[in-house]
N, C-alpha and C positions, 0 to 999 in steps of 0.2 A: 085839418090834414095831419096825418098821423106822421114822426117822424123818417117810419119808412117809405110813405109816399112821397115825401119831400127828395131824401133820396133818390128815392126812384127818378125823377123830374131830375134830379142833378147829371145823375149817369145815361139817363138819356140825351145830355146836351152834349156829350164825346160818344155817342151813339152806342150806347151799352143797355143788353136789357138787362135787369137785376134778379127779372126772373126764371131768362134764362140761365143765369148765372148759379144761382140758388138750386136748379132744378137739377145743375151738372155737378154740384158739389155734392147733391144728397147719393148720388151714383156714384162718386168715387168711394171706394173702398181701403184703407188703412190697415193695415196688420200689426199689431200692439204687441210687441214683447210682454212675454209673461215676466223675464226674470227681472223688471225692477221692483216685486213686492218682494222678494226677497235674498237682493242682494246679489243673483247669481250665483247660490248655494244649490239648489235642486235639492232631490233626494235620492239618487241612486246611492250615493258614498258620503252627501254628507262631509265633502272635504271642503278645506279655504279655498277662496276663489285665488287661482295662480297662472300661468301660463302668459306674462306680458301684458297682462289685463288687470284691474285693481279697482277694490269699489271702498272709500272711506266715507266715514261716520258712521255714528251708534247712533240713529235715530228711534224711537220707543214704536213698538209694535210692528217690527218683522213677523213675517208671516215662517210659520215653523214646520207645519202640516201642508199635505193637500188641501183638506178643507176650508184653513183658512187661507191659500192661497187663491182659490177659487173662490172664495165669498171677498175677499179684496178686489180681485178682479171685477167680480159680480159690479161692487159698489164704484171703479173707477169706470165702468161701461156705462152703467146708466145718467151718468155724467156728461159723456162722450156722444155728442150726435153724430149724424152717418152710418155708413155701411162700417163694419168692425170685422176682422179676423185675428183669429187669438195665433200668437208665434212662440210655438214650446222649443225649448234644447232639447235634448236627447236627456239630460242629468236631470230630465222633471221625470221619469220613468218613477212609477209607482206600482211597487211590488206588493207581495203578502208581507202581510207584519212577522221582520226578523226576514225576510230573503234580501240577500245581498244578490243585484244584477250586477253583472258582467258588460261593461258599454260593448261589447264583441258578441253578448247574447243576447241584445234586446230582442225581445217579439213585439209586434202590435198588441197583445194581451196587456204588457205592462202601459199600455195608453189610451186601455179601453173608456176608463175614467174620466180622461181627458174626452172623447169622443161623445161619450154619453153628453158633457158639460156642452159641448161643441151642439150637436143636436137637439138638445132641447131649448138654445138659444139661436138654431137657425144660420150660423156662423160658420166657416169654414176654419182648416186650421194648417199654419207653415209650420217648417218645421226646420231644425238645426241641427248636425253632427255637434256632438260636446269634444273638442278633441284638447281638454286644459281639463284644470283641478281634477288631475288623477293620478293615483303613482305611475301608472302607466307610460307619463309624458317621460321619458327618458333624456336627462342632459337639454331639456325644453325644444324636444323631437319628438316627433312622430310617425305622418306618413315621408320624411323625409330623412328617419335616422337612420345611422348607417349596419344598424341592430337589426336583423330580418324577422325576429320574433315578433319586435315591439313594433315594427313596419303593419308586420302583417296582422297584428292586433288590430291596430286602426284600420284596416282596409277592409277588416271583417266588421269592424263598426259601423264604416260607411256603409256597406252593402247593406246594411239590417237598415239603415236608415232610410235606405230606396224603398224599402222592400214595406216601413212604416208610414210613409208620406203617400207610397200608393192607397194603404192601406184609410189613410186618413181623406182621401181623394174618394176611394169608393164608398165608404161610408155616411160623408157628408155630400156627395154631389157637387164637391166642389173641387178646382183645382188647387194641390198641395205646390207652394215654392219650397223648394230643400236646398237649403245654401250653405255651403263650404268653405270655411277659414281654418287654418292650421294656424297656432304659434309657433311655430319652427321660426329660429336663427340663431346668432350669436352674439352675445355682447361684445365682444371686441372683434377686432379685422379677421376675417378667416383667411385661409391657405388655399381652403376652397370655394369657390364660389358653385361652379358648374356641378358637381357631386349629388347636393342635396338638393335640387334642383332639377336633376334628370332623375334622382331618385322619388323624389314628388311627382316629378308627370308619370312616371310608370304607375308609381300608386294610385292615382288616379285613376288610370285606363283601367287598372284594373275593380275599382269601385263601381266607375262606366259601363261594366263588362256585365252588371246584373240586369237581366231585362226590366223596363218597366216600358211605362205608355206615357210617349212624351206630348199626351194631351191632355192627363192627369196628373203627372207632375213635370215641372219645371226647374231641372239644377240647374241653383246656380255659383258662382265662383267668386268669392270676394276675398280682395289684397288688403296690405298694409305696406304703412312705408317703416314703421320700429315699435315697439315694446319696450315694456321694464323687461330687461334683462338682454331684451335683443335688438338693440341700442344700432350697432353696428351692420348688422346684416339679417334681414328679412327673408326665407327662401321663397314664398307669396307675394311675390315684389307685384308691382300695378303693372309692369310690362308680360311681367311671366302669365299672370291671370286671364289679362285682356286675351295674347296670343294663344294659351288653352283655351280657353271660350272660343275664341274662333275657330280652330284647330279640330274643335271635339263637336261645336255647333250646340254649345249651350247656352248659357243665359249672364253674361257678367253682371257682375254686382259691384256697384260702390257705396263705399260705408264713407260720407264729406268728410271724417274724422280720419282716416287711413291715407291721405297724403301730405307733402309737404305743408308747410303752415302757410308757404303763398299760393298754393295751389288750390282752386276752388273748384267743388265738381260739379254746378249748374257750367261750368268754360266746356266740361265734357261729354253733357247730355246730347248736343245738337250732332256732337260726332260722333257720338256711342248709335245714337236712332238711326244714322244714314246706312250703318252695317251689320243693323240686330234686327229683328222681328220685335222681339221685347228688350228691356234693358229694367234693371232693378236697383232699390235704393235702401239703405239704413241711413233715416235722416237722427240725425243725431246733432250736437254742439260741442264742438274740440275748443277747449282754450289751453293755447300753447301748445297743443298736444293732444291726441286722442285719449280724452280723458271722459268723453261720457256724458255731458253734461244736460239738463233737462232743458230742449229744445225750447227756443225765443222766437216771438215772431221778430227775427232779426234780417239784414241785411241779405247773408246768402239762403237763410231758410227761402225768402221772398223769392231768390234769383231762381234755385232749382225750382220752383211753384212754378215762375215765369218760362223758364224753359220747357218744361211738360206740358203745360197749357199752350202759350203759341204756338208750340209745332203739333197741335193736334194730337198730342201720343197719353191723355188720362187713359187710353184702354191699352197703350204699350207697356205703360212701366209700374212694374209694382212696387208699390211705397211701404217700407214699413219700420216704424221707430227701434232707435235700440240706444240707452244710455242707460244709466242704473245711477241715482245721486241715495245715496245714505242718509246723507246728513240735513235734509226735512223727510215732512209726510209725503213716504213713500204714493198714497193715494193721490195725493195733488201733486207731487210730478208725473205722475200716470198723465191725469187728465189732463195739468196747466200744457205738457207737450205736445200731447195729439192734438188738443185744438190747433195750438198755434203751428200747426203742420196745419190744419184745414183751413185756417185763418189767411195760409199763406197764398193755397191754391184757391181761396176766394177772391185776394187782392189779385192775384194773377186774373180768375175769371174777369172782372170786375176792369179789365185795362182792354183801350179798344185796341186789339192788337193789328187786327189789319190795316188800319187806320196807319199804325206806328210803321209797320213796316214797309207801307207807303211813300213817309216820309225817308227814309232813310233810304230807301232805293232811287229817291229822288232827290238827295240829298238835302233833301230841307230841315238839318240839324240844329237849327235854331229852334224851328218848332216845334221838335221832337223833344228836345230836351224841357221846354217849356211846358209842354203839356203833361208830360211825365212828370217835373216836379207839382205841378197841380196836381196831379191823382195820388200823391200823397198826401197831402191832406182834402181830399175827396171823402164824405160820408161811409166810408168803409164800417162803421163798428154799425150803423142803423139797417145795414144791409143784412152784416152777422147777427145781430140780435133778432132779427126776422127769421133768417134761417131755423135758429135755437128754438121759438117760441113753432114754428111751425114742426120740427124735431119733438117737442114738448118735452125740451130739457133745460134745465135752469140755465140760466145765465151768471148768477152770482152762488158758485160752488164752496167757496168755504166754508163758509156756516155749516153745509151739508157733511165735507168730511172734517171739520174739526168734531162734531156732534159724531160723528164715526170714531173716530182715535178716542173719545171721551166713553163709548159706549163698548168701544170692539178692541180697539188697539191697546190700551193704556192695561186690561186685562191680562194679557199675554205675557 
């Protein structure tokens, strides 16, 4: 007996099929940021990454060009089992050689590229307003400054960005998510709070105010709670965000990195699903701080798995990574991350949930807790490597991209 069949035999004695299990993860889909291969630079400008956001270490073979970002990508995809979508910024805009774009004049031409990459891998593609690393950010303001030039720069940003996400929706057949963060605030106590604040929801409305088809794409709105530099006051606070979302009937977003450090956002899934249609996620790893870190199959990775999974909502909420670490192979935090996002939503699958919530409504808390510490260590990894091998992707990835930095990266 092979040790998935053994397996198998185990998680059927808490009444779990594995194959139903396996059949639902190969359906969930992930949406992979482009910008950890290289750093959060893009090419429109080609500026340091700033705006409250920070990516350190010099690790060897940053990706410099389109081409080699896309051939990095290429290599941490084929790593990667499941369904995939690629998630560009707006600062991936690839012009003619010597044009300088204007983040206020993108067209869908400058992400034709992108689209072509998109199509002939079958994939769909999200997509992000850049509103940081550009002179343009004013006093670390934007759609919230009280500068109407620089206001209306960004609001002319956002609209092309609608106007690109449709455009990446009709091309691919697939639906475009367009999510929305400002670094707007202040490092020390402001005088104002309410200001930048009503001056951000105008700007919004009026980014809102360009038509699109909201069954092709999906805005949505994600907060923070501070920044370098904006320490003090955030004008995208998690209250302001949520209440636009609802207010305008779009899509909130949490980034588990953008609230407090006791704050956990699986606590907020089951509340966020009771008054969304969808709700969306950048799974990430904050230590201390939204700092980015390349996702663990850790403790709250597990919890948001668990909460998406029990409550029925894999086709509510869309998932999609976003950290950037420097300081190793950019490839292997690619991959080591999105697995263990998928790794997560298998242990989730993988738990008899009805069973659980059985107990608990009946208050049979002894039990509950009992059986739950069993399914941690429950045959989880003979489960995943079944997945992998049916995927027909490796399991032991190193070799593969050290042999990559050796062959590609070290080059550069």
């Amino acid at each position: 007996m092979s040790r998935y069949e053994t397996a198998k035999e185990i998680y059927a004695k808490y009444g779990v099929d594995t194959e139903k299990a396996i059949e639902k993860l190969k359906d969930v889909t992930i949406s992979i940021h482009c910008w950890q291969g290289d750093d959060v630079i893009g090419f429109d400008n080609r500026e340091s990454l700033s705006g409250g956001i920070q990516t350190t270490g010099n690790y060897l073979g940053k990706a410099n060009t389109p081409e080699e970002l896309m051939a990095d990508i290429d290599k941490a995809f084929s790593l990667i089992p499941g369904k995939k979508k690629l998630n560009l910024h707006a600062c991936y805009a690839i012009g003619e050689p010597g044009e300088k774009i204007e983040r206020n004049k993108i067209e869908p031409k400058h992400f034709k590229k992108w689209v072509e990459f998109a199509k002939e891998r079958n994939i769909g593609i999200d997509f992000n307003p850049t509103f940081f690393a550009h002179p343009k950010v004013k006093d670390n303001l934007t759609l919230s400054s009280p500068d109407e030039d620089t206001r209306n720069y960004w609001i002319e940003h956002g609209k092309a960005c609608i106007r690109i996400s449709e455009y990446f929706a009709n091309e691919t057949g697939i639906p475009c998510v367009m999510n929305i963060w400002i670094p707007d605030g202040y490092k020390d106590i402001p005088a104002d709070r309410m200001g930048p604040r009503a001056r951000f929801k105008d700007s919004l409305d009026k980014i809102l105010s360009e038509p699109y088809d909201k069954k092709k794409v999906y805005v949505t709105l994600e907060s923070k709670v501070f920044g370098i530099g904006l320490e003090s006051y955030t004008v995208g606070s998690g209250e302001f965000c949520l209440s636009y979302s609802n207010y305008k009937g779009i899509t909130p977003l949490m980034d588990n990195g953008h609230y407090h450090p006791t704050e956990v956002v699986s606590d907020k899934i089951s509340a966020l699903l009771l008054f969304n249609e969808n709700i969306a996620l950048h799974v990430t790893r904050p230590v201390r701080w939204d700092s980015d870190h390349v996702v663990l199959f850790d403790d709250e990775t597990r919890e948001i798995a668990k909460e998406i999974v029990r409550n029925d909502a894999l086709d509510r909420v869309f998932i999609a990574t976003d950290y950037f670490d420097a300081s190793i192979n950019r490839i292997s935090a690619w991959v080591t991350g999105v697995r263990n996002v998928q790794k997560a939503l298998l242990f989730a699958l993988l738990e008899p949930n009805k069973k659980l919530k059985e107990l608990q409504e009946q208050n049979r808390l002894t039990e509950l807790m009992v059986i739950s510490e069993d399914l941690k260590t429950a045959p989880m990894g003979d489960v995943w490597d079944e997945f992998l091998k049916r995927e027909n992707t490796k399991d032991n990835y190193i070799d593969e991209v050290l042999k990559y930095e050796k062959e590609v990266l070290v080059n550069r």
